[in-house]
C-alpha positions in Angstrom: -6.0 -4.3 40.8 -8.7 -2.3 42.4 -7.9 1.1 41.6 -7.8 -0.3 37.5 -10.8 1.1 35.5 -13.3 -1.1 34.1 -11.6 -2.1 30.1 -8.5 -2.4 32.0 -5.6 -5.3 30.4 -2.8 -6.3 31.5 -0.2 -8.6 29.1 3.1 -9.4 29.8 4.9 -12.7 31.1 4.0 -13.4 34.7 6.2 -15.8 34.8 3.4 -17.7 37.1 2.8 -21.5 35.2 -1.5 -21.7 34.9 -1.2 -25.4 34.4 0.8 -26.2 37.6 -2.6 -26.7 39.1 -1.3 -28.4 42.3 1.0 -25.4 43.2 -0.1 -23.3 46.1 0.9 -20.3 44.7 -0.8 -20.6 41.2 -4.0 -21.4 43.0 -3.5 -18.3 45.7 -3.0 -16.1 42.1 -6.0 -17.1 40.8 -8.1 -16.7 43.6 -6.9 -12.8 43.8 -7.9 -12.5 40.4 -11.1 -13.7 40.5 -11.4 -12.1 43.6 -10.7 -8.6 42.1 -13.0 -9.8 38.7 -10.5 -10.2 36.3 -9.5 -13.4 34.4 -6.8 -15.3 32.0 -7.3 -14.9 28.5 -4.7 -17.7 27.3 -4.7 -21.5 28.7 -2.4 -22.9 25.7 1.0 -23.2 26.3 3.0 -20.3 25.8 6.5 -21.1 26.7 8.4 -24.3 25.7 12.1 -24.7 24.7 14.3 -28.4 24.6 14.4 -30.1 28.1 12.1 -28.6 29.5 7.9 -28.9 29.6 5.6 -26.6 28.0 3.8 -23.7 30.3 1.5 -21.5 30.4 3.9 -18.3 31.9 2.6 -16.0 29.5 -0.8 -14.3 29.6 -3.5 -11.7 29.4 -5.6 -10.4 32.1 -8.4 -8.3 31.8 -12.0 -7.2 33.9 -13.7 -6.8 30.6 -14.2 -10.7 29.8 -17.8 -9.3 28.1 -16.3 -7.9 25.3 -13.5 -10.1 24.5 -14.0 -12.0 20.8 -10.9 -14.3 20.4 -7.6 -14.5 22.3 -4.9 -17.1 22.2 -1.1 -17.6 21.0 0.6 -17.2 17.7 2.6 -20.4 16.3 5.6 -18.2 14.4 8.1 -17.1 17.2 11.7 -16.3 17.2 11.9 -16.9 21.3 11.1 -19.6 23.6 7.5 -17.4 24.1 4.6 -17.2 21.8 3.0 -14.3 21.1 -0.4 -13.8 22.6 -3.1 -11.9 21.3 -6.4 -10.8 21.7 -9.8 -9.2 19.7 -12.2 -7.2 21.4 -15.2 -5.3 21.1 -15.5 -1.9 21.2 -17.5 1.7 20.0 -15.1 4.1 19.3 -17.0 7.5 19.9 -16.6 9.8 16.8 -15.7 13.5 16.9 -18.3 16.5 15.7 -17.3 17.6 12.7 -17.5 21.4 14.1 -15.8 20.3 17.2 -11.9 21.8 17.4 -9.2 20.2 19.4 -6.1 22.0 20.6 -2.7 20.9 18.9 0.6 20.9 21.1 2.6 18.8 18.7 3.4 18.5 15.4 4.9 15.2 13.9 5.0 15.4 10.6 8.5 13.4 8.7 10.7 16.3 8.9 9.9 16.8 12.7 10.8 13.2 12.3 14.0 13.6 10.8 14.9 16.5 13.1 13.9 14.3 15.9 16.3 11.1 15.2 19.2 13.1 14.2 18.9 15.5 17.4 18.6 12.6 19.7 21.9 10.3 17.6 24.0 13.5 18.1 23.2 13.7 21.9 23.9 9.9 22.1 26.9 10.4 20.6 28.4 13.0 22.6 27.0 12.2 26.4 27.7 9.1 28.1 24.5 7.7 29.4 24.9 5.4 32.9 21.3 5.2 33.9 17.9 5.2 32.5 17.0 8.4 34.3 20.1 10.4 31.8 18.4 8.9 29.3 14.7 9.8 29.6 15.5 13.2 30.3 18.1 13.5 27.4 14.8 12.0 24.8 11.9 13.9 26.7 13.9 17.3 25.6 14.5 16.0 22.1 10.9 15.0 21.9 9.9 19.1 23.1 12.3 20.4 20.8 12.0 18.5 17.6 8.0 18.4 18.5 6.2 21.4 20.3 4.8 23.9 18.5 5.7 27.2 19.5 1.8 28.3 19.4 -1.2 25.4 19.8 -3.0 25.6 17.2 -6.7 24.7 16.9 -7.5 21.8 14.5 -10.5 19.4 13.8 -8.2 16.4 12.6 -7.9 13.8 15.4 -6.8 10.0 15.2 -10.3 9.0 14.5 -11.3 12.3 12.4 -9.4 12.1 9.5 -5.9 10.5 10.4 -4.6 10.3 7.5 -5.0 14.0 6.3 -0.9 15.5 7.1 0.7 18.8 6.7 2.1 17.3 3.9 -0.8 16.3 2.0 -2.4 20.0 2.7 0.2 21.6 1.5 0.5 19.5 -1.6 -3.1 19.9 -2.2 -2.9 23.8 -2.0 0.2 24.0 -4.2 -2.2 22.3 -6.9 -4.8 24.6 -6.6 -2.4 27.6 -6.9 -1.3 25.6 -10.2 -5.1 25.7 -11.2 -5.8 29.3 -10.5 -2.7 30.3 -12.6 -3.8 27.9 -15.9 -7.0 29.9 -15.5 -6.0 33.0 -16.0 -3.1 32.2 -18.6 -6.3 30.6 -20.2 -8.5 33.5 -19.8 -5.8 35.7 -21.4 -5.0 33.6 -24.4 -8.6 33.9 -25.0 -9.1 37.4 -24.9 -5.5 37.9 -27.0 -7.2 35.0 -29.8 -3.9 33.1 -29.4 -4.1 29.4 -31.0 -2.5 26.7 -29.4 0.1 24.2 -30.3 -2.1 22.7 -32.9 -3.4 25.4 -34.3 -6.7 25.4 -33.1 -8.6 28.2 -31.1 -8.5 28.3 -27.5 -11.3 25.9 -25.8 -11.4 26.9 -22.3 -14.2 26.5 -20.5 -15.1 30.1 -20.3 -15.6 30.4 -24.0 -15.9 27.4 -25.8 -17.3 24.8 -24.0 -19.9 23.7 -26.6 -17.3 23.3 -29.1 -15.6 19.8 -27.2 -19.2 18.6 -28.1 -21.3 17.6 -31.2 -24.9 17.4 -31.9 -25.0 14.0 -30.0 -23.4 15.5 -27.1 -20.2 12.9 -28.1 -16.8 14.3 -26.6 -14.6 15.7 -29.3 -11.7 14.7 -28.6 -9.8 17.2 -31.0 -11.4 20.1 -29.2 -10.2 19.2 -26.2 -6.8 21.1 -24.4 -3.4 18.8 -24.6 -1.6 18.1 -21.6 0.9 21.3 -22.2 -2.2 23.8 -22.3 -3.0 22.6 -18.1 1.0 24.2 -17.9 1.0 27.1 -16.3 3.2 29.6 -18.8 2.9 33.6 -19.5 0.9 34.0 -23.3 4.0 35.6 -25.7 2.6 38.5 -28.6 4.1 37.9 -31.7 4.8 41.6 -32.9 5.2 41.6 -37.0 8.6 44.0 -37.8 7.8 43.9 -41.3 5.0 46.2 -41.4 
């Protein structure tokens, strides 16, 4: 306990009973922890099955009593145990916007996928007899489904936008490749005077922009492009073989 850090908690079933007050042992436990400034979060019972009386084996210890909001024990279970829990108080410090972190690993869902069926194959093929085969055999799945090859430098952290994934850039740059391509098909319908598929002129932006307005500067709605006219397609010249 003393070489812990101040915010320090420690959960878990102690397997020590805090109501057996007249038990030597529980009182010599108690005295180390106060000793050493950390204290019980839970006093309800949190073990109790038929036969036998309700205990208190379960717990939460912590050195940062301050900051603690709420702590006690759940009522749904699917053991003899109920869950314990705990709400504290704390600032999360925020990263500068400008400020760059180095990235080792990349888990995005096909690393994922590469991950899980790496590590079933190796499962299935080596015979695991001790928890050391096994932590090596998921530490080199880990490296190989997850390392990148090259860090690379990135300003997205779990508390600078988390939810911002490879997938969701590459998405959002495959739309604006979309965009740029309607422009120009747009841009050269225009200049070629092609109509579109109801007959009217072209109303881009680039050219006509007044026109999807009247006097009142109402939206006209039959100025405006249909949905086909934002699909990206090549502009076809209709060549007349009669002349």
């Amino acid at each position: 306990l003393d070489t812990l850090p101040k915010h320090s908690y420690l959960a878990g079933d102690f397997n020590i009973d805090l109501h057996n007050k007249n038990s030597q042992f529980v009182q010599q436990y108690e005295e180390i922890l106060y000793s050493k400034g950390f204290f019980p979060l839970i006093s309800t019972p949190t073990h109790e099955k038929p036969g036998c009386k309700p205990s208190c084996i379960d717990n939460i210890i912590t050195n940062d009593i301050e900051n603690v909001i709420m702590s006690g024990t759940l009522t749904n279970r699917i053991t003899h145990h109920s869950p314990v829990f705990q709400v504290v108080s704390h600032y999360l410090e925020t990263t500068k916007d400008n400020e760059k972190h180095l990235q080792y690993y990349d888990y995005c869902q096909s690393n994922i996928d590469n991950f899980l069926t790496n590590l079933e194959q190796k499962l299935q093929n080596e015979v695991i007899d001790n928890f050391s085969t096994f932590h090596s055999m998921y530490k080199s799945s880990v490296e190989q489904a997850f390392k990148l090859e090259t860090p690379k430098c990135s300003k997205r952290t779990q508390l600078n936008n988390p939810w911002i994934t490879p997938g969701l850039i590459a998405s959002t740059n495959f739309q604006h490749e979309l965009y740029d391509n309607w422009v120009k098909v747009r841009r050269v319908k225009c200049k070629l005077g092609e109509t579109d598929n109801r007959g009217g002129m072209c109303h881009c932006s680039t050219c006509n922009l007044n026109t999807a307005y009247n006097d009142l500067g109402e939206v006209n709605i039959s100025s405006l492009p249909s949905f086909e006219d934002y699909l990206p397609r090549s502009p076809v010249l209709c060549v007349d073989t009669t002349a």
